[in-house]
N, C-alpha and C positions, 0 to 999 in steps of 0.2 A: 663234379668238383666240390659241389657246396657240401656233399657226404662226406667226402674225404676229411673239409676240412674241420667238420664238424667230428668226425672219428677222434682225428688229431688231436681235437681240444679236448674231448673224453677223455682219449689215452693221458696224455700229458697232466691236466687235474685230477688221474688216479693215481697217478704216479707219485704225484705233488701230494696228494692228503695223505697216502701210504707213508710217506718219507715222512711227512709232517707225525703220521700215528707212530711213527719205529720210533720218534725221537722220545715221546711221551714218557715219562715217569711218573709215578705214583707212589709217594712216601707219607708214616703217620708218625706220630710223637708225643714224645711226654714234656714240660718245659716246669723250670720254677725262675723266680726273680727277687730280684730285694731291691728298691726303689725309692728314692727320695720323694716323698711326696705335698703337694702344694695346695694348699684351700686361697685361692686369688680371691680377696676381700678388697675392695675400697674402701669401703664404710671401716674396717677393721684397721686395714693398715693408716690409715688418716686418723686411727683416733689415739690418741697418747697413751691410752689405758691400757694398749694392748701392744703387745711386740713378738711377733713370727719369730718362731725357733725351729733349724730345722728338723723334719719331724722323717722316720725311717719305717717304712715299711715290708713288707712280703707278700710276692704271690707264692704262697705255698705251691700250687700246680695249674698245669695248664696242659692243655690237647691241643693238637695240631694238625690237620689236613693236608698236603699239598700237590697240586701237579705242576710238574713240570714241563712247557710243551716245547721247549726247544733248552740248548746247551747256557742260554744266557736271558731268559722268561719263562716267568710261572706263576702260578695264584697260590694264595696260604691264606686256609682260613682256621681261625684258632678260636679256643674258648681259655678265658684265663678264670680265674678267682683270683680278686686284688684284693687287697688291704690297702686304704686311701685316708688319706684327712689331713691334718695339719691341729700343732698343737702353739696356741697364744698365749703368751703368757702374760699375766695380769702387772701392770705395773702402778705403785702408787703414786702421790704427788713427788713423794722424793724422790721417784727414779728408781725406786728401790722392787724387785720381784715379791710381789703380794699374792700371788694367786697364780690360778691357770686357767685357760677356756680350751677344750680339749674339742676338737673333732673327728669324732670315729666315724668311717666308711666301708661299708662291703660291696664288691660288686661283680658281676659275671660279665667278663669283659667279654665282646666277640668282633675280631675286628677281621675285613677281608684285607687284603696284602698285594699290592700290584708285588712281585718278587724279580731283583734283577741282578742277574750273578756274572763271576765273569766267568767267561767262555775255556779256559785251560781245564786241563785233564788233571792238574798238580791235584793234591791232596790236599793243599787248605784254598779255595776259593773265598772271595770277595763277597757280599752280598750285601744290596738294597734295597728296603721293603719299605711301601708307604700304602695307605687306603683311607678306609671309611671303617668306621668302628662305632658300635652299639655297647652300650653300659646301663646296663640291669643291675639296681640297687638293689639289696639283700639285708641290709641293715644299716642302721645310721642313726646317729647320736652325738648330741652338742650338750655338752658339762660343765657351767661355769662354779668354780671356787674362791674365796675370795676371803680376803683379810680385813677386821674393823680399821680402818683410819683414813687420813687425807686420800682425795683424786683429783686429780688434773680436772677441770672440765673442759669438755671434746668445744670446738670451734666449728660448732656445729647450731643454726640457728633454730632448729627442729629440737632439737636435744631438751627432755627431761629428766629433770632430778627425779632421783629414784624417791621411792616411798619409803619415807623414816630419814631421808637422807638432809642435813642442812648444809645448806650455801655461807662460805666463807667470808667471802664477799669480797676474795683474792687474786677468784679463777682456779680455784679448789674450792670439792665438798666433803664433808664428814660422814661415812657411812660407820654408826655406829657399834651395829652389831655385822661380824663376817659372813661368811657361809664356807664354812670350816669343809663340809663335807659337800662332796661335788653334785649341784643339783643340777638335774636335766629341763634342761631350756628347751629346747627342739630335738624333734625324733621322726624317724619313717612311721612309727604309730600314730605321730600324731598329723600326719599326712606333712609337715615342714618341706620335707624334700620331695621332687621328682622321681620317679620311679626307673624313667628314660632319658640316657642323653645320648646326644649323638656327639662322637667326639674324630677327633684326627690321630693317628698313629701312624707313625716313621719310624725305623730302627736302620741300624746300619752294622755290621760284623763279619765271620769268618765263619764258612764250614768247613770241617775238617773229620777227611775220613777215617774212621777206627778200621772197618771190616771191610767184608764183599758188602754187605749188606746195612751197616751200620754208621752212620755218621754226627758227628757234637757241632753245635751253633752256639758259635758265643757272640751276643749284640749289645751296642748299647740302644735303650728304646726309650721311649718318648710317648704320652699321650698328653692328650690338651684338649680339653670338651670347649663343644663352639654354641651350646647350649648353656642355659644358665638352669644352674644344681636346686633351686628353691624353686618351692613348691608356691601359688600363689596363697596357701593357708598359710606361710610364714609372714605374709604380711597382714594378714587378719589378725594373727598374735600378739605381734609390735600394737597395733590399732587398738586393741582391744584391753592392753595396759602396761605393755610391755614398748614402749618405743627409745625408751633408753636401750635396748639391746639392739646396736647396728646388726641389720644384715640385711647388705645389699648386692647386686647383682655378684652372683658367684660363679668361680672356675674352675676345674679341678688341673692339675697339671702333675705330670709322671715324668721322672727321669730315674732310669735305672739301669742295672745290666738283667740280662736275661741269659738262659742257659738251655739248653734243650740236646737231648738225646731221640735221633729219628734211625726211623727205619726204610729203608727204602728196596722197594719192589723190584727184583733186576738183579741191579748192582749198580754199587758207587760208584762214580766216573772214571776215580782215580784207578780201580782198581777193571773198569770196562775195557780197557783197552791194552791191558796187560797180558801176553801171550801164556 
């Protein structure tokens, strides 16, 4: 008896992972995007001098992985090249756009994907993707430019007057000479930034089949690092004579669409079950 029913459960769980392998799919991909991108400052957005604009970016390209192991879950793991930052723009005591503080980023994005679709055979499906995502920096660069005259001073009890700069004695200072041409404050060379974050990525869209074999994703996506972007050498910098230049705990944050053209292994769903 106890053979038998030991057979039975054999039989039965070969049956069960066969079914489980027939449903399998395996598809690759090419993807680009263009993305509103966000540098989350406190120190920056609290200080009067500066005011967030928003700033547009591109992932030129991107690869894509995926299996599918049933009609409605699958894993995706992707590698992008982003273009990230956020650009500030320099404001003086009147209010008036004096300048800019530019944030450039590059990064190899790689995030994995829980992937969750819906379950119909139609040609354009549903799909919901969220995971864990690694961000390998590839360049990065912080450019402030700036105009001679009045500024606000930050309500900030740390805050120093710049060198060469005189106090009004208003709550405005007088920088009298600008910096016409954009000098670089912080860089990946000079170690500023983290090299790794670790960030969260969710997207949510439509696949829709072209071919037997071919099918377009259109998403909108989302990333947002749970990691802070500074390097602890950017604050030996500030220390060291630079502490009028806020830069404190940072974020990076992505909102975009994405686009992707995949191939899939088989055939498309829409087109699997068509006599």
């Amino acid at each position: 008896m106890k053979r038998i029913t030991l057979s039975s459960f054999i039989i039965m769980f070969s049956v069960f992972a066969f079914s489980a392998l027939a449903q399998v799919q395996i598809h690759i991909g090419a993807t680009s995007a263009y993305n509103a991108t966000f540098v989350l400052d406190k120190g920056l957005s609290d200080d009067p001098r500066y005011n967030a604009k928003m700033t547009y970016n591109i992932a030129p390209i991107g690869f894509n992985f995926g299996v599918d192991f049933t009609k409605s879950f699958g894993l995706s793991l992707e590698s992008i090249l982003s273009k990230q930052g956020q650009i500030y723009e320099v404001i003086n005591a009147a209010e008036q756009v004096a300048g800019e503080r530019k944030i450039d980023l590059s990064y190899v994005n790689l995030p994995l994907l829980l992937r969750f679709m819906g379950s119909g055979n139609g040609a354009a499906r549903a799909n919901f993707n969220i995971g864990p995502q690694l961000s390998f920096l590839t360049q990065a660069s912080e450019t402030l430019q700036f105009q001679a005259g009045d500024y606000t001073i930050p309500d900030d009890p740390d805050w120093v007057l710049p060198e060469g700069a005189t106090n009004n004695g208003d709550g405005t200072y007088n920088i009298p000479t600008g910096q016409e041409v954009p000098q670089e404050i912080y860089s990946k060379a000079a170690n500023n930034f983290k090299n790794t974050e670790f960030q969260i990525a969710a997207a949510f869209g439509l696949d829709i089949d072209l071919t037997k074999h071919l099918y377009l994703t259109t998403q909108i996506r989302a990333n947002y690092s749970l990691t802070d972007m500074k390097n602890g050498d950017a604050w030996e910098t500030i220390i060291s004579g630079k502490p009028q230049d806020i830069l404190s705990q940072r974020a990076n944050l992505l909102v975009g669409f994405q686009l992707g053209l995949h191939y899939m292994f088989g055939t498309t769903r829409s087109f699997k079950f068509k006599k």
